[in-house]
C-alpha positions as a Markdown table, in Angstrom:
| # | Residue | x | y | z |
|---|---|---|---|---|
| 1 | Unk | -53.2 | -14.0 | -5.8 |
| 2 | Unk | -53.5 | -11.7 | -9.1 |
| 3 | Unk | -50.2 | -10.0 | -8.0 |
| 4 | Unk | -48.4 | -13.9 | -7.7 |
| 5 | Unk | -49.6 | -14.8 | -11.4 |
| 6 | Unk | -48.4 | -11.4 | -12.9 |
| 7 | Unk | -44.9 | -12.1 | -11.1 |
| 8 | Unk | -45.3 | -15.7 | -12.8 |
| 9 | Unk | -45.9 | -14.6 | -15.9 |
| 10 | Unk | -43.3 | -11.9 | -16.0 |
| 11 | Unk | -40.9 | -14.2 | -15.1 |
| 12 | Unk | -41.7 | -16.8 | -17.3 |
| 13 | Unk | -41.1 | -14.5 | -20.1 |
| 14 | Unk | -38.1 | -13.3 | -18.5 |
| 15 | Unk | -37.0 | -17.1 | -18.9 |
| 16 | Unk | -38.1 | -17.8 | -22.4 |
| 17 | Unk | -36.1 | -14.7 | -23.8 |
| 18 | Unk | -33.5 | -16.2 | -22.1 |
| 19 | Unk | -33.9 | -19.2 | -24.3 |
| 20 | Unk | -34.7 | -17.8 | -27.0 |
| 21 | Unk | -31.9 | -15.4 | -27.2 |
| 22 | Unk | -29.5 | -16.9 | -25.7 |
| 23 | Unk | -26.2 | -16.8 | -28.2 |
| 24 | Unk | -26.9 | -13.7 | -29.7 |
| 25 | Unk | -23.8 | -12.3 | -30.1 |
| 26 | Unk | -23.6 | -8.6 | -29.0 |
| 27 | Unk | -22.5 | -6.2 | -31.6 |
| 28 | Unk | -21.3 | -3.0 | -30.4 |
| 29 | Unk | -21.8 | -0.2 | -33.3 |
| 30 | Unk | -18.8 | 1.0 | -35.7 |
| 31 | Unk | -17.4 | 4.4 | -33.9 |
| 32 | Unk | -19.0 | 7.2 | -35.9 |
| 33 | Unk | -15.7 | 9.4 | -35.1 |
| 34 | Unk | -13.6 | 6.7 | -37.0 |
| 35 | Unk | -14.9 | 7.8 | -40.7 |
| 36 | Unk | -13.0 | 10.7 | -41.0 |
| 37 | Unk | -15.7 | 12.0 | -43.9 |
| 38 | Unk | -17.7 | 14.7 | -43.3 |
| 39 | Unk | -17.2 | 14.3 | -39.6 |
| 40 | Unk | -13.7 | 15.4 | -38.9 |
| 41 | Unk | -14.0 | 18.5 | -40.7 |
| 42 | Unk | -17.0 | 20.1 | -38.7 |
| 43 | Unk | -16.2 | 20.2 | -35.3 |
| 44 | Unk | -20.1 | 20.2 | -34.1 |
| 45 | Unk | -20.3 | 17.0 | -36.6 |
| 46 | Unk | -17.5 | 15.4 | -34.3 |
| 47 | Unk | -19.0 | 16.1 | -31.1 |
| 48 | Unk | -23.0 | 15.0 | -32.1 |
| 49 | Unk | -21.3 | 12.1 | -33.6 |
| 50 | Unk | -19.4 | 11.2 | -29.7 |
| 51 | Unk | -23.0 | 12.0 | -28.3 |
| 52 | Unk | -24.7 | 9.7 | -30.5 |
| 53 | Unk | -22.3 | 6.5 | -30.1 |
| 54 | Unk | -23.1 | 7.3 | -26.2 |
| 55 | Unk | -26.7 | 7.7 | -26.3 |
| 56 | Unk | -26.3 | 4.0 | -28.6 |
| 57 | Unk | -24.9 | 3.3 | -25.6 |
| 58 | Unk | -27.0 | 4.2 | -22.7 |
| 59 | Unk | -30.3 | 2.9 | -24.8 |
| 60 | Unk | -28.9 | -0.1 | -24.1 |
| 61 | Unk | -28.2 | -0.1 | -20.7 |
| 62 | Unk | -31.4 | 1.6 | -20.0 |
| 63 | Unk | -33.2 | -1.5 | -21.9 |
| 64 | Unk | -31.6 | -4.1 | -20.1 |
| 65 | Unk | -31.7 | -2.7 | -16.7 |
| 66 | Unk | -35.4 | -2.4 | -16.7 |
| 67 | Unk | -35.9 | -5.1 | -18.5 |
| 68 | Unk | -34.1 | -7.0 | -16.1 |
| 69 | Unk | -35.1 | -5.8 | -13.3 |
| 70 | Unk | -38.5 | -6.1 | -14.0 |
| 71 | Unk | -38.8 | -10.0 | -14.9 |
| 72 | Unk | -36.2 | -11.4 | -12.9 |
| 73 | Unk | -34.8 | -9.5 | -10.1 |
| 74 | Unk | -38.3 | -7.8 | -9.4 |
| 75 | Unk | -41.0 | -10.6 | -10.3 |
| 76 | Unk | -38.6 | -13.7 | -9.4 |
| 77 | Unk | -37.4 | -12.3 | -6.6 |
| 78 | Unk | -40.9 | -11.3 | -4.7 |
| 79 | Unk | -41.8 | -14.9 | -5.9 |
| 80 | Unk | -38.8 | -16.2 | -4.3 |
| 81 | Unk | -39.8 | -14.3 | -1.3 |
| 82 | Unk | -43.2 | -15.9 | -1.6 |
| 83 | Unk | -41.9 | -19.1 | -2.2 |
| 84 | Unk | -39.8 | -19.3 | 1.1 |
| 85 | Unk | -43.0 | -17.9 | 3.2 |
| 86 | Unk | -44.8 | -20.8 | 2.2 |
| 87 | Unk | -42.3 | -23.3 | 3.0 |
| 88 | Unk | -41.9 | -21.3 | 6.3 |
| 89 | Unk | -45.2 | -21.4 | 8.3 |
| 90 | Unk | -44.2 | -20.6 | 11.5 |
| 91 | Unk | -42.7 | -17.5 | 10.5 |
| 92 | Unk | -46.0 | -15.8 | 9.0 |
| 93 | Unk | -46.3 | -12.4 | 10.2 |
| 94 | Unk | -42.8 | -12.2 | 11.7 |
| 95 | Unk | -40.6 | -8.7 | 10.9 |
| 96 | Unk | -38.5 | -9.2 | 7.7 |
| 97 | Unk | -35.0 | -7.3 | 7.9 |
| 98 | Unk | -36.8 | -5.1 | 5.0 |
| 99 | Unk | -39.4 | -4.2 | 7.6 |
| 100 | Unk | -42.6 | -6.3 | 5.7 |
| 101 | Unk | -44.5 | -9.2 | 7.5 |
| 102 | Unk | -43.7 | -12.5 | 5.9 |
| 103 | Unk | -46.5 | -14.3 | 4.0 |
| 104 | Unk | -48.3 | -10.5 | 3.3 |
| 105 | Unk | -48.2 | -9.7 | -0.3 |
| 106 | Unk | -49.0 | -6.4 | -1.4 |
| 107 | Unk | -49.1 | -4.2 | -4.2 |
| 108 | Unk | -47.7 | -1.5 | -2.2 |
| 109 | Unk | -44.7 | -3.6 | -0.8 |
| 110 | Unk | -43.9 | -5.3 | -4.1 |
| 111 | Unk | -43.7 | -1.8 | -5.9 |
| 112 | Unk | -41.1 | -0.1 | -3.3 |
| 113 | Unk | -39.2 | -3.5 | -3.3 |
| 114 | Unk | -39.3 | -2.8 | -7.1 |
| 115 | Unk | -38.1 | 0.8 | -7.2 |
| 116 | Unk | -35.6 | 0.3 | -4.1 |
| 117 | Unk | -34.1 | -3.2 | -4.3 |
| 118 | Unk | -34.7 | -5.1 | -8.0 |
| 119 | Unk | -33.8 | -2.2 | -10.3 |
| 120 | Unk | -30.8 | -0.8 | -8.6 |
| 121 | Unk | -29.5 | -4.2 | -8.8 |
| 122 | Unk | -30.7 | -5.0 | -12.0 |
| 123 | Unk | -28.9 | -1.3 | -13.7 |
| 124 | Unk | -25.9 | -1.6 | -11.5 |
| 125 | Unk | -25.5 | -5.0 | -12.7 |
| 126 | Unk | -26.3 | -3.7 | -16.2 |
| 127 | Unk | -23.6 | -1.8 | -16.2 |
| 128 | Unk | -21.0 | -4.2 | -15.0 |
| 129 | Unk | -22.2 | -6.1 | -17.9 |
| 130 | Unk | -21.3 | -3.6 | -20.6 |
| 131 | Unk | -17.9 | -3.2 | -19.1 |
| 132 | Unk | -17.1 | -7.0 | -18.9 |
| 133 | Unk | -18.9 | -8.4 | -21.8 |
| 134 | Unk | -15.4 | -8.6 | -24.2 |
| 135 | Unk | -13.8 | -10.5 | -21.1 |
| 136 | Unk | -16.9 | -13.1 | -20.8 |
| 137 | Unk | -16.5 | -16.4 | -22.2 |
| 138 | Unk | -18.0 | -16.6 | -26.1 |
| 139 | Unk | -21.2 | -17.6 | -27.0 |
| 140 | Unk | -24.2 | -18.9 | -24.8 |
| 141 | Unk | -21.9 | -19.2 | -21.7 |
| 142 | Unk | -21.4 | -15.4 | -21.4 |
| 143 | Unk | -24.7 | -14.2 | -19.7 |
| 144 | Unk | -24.9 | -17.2 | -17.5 |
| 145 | Unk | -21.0 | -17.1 | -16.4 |
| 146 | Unk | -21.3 | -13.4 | -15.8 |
| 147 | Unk | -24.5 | -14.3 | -13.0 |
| 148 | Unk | -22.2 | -17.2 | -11.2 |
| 149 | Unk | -19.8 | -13.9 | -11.4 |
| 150 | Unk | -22.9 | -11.8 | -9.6 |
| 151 | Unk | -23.5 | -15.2 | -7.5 |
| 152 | Unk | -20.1 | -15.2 | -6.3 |
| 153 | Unk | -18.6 | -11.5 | -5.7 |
| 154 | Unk | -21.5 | -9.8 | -5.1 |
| 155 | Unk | -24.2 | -12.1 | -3.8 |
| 156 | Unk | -22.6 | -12.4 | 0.0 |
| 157 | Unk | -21.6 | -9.0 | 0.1 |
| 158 | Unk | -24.9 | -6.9 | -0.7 |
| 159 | Unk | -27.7 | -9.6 | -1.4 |
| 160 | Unk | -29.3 | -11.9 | -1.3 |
| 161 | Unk | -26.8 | -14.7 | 0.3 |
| 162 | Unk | -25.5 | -12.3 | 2.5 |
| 163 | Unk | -24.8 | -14.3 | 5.4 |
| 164 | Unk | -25.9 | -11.8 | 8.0 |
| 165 | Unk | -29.1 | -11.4 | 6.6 |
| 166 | Unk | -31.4 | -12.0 | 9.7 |
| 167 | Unk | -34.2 | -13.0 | 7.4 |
| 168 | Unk | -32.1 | -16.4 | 6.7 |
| 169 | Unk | -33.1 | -17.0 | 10.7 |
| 170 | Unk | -36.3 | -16.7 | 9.7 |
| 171 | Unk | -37.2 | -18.4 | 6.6 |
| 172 | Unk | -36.2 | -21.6 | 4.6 |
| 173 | Unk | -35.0 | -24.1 | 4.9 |
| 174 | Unk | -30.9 | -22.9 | 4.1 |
| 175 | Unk | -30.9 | -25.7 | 1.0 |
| 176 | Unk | -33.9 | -23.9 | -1.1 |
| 177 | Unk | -33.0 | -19.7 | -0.2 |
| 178 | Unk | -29.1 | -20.7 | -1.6 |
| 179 | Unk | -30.6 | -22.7 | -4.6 |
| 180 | Unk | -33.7 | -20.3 | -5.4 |
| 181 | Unk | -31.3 | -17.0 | -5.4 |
| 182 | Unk | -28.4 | -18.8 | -7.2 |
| 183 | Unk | -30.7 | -19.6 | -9.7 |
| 184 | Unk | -32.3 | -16.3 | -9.7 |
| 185 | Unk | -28.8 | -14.7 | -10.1 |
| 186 | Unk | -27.3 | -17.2 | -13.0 |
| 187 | Unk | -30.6 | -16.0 | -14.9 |
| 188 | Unk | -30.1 | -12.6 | -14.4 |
| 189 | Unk | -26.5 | -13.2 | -16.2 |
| 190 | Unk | -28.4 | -15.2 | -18.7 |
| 191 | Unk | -30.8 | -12.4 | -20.0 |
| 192 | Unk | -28.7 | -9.1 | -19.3 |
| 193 | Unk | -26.8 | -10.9 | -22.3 |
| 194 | Unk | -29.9 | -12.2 | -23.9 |
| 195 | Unk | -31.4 | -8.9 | -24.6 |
| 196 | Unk | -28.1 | -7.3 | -24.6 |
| 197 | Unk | -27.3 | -8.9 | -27.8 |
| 198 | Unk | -30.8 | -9.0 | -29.0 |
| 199 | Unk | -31.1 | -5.2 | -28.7 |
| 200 | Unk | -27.3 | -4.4 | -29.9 |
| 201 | Unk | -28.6 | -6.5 | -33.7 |
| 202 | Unk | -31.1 | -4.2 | -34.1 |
| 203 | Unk | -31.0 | -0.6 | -32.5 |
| 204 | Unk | -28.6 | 2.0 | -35.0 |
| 205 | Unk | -26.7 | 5.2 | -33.9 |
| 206 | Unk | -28.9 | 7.9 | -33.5 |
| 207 | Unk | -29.9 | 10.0 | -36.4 |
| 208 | Unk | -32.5 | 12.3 | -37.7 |
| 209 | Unk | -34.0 | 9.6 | -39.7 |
| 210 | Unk | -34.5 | 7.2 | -37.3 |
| 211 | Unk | -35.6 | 9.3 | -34.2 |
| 212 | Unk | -38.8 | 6.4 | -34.3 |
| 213 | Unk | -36.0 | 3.7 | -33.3 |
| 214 | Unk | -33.4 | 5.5 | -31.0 |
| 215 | Unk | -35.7 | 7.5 | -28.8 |
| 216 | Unk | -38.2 | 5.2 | -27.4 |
| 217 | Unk | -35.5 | 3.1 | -25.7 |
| 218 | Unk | -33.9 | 5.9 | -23.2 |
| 219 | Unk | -37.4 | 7.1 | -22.3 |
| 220 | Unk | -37.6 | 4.5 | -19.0 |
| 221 | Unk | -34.5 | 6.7 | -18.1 |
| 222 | Unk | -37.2 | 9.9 | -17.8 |
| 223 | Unk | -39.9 | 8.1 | -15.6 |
| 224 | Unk | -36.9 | 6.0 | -13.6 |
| 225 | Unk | -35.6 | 9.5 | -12.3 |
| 226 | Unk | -32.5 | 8.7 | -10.8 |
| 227 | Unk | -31.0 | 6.4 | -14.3 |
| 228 | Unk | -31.7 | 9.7 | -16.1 |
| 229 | Unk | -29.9 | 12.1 | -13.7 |
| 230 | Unk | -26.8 | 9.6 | -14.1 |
| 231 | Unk | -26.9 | 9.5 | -17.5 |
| 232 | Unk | -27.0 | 12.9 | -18.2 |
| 233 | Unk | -23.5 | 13.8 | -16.9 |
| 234 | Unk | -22.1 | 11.3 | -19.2 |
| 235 | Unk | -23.8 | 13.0 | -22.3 |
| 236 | Unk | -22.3 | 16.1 | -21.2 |
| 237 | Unk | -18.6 | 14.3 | -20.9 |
| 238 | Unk | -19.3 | 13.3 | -24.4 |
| 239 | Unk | -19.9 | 15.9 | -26.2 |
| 240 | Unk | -17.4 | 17.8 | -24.7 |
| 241 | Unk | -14.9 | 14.6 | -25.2 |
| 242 | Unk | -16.6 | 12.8 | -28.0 |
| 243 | Unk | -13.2 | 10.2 | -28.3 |
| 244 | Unk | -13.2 | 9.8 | -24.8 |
| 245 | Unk | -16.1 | 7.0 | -24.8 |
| 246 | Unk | -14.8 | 5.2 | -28.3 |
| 247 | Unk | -11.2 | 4.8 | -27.2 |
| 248 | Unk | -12.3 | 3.6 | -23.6 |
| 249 | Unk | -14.4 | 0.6 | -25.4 |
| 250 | Unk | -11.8 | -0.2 | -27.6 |
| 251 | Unk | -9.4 | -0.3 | -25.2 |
| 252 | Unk | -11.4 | -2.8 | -22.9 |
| 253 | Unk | -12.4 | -4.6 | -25.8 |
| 254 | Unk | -8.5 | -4.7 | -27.4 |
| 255 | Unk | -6.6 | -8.0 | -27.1 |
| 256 | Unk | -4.6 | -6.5 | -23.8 |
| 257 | Unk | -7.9 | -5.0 | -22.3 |
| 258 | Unk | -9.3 | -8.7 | -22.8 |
| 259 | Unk | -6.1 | -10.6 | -21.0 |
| 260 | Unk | -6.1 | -7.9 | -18.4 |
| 261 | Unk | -9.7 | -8.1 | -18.0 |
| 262 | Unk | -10.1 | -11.7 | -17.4 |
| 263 | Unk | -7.1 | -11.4 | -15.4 |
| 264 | Unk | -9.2 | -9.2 | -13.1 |
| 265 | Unk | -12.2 | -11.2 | -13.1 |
| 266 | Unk | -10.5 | -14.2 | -11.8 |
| 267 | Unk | -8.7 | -12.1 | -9.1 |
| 268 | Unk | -12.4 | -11.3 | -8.0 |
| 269 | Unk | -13.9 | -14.6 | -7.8 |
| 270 | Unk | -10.8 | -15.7 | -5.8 |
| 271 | Unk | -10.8 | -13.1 | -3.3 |
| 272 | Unk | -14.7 | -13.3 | -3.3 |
| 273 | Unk | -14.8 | -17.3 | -3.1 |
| 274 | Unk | -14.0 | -18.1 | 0.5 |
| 275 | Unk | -16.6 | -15.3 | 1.9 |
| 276 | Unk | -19.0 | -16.9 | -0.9 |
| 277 | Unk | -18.4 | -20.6 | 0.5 |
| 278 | Unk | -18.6 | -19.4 | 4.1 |
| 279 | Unk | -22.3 | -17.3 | 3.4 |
| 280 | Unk | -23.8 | -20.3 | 1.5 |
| 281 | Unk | -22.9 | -22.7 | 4.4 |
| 282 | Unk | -23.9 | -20.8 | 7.0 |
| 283 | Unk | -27.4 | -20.2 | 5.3 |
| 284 | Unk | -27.7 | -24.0 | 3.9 |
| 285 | Unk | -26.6 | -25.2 | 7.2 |
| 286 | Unk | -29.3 | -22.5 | 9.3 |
């Protein structure tokens, strides 16, 4: 019961930031590499400079992926989970696809699904994000357009309306696993950009004078192992390239990187739509 009300709570905060923040705009820092003063004539200047615009950059991702997958991907989706065991009696005790019992809660089960399921989603989807955000629709439709996005292109692929999921056979009814998850997903959209553009307000580049500010959000990168490892190889790329990183984000976020961005976020939804369609009604209709 204690471990139900702290997945409540956690994702009741998850959904006032979400309120709360929802229209802040995110604003990606100036380039360091583009004032030419003092920085293009020291050659270590010009790399730190590349490696602090990245680590700007990975602070962020790092922030929203736990943060993410913590309140909503984590906490609503073991509630979600919940919810569809109580509305499923006859299937207490019966072999998830997962490998857990249905209707048995545990600290020990809820952790793994944490570590293994929520937070990979919730950094892969993270850094999708990043990459689309200039292509997103302006203002407080951004986060929750980029969930339907999630909803629709990667929902019936991977999780959780994959159609094959046997747990779907299980548990229900079809109606209140499509509408729970959609939700679920369209708030996940919601607050990546929420705190993305919370977060992007107020953290500056890196410098010695403000170590205080920059550090603290890359450190869940340390004790989440595996975000670290990936991020590291990036910091290398950067200081060895240090305009590699500033002329990719331009170029997304450029007038032809928007058109040819959208252009490729439409294709997706098409080619993802009819597999999407077919998933939800097979589940709504099981």
């Amino acid at each position: 019961m204690l471990l139900i009300l702290v997945c409540c709570l956690l994702l009741g905060s998850g959904v006032v930031l979400a309120v709360l923040w929802n229209g802040e705009h995110f604003i990606p820092p100036k380039d360091p590499l583009a004032d030419r003063t003092g920085v293009a004539n020291s050659t270590i200047r010009r790399h730190l400079a590349g490696v602090r615009f990245y680590v700007w950059w990975a602070a962020v991702f790092t922030v929203i992926g736990t943060g993410t997958g913590v309140l909503v991907t984590g906490a609503g989706g073991r509630l979600a989970m919940r919810l569809l065991a109580i509305t499923s009696p006859d299937a207490r005790n019966r072999m998830t696809e997962a490998h857990e019992l249905v209707g048995v809660i545990t600290l020990e089960g809820s952790l793994a699904y944490l570590v293994f399921g929520a937070l990979p989603f919730a950094f892969a989807s993270a850094a999708l994000y990043l990459l689309v955000e200039p292509w997103l629709p302006q203002g407080r439709l951004a986060g929750p357009a980029f969930g339907a996005f999630l909803l629709i292109t990667v929902s019936p692929f991977v999780d959780p309306l994959r159609a094959d999921n046997v747990d779907f056979d299980i548990v229900g009814p079809g109606w209140l696993s499509v509408s729970v998850f959609s939700a679920l997903a369209v708030l996940q959209g919601a607050l990546l950009a929420a705190i993305g553009g919370r977060l992007s307000r107020s953290l500056p580049l890196m410098s010695t004078r403000n170590l205080h500010k920059t550090i603290p959000p890359v450190l869940p990168a340390i004790v989440l192992f595996p975000v670290g490892v990936l991020l590291v190889p990036g910091l290398l790329v950067t200081f060895v390239f240090p305009r590699l990183l500033p002329w990719f984000l331009a170029l997304r976020a450029s007038r032809a990187g928007v058109i040819v961005g959208r252009i490729l976020l439409t294709i997706a939804v098409v080619l993802a739509a009819p597999t999407f369609v077919a998933a939800v009604t097979s589940i709504w209709s099981g």
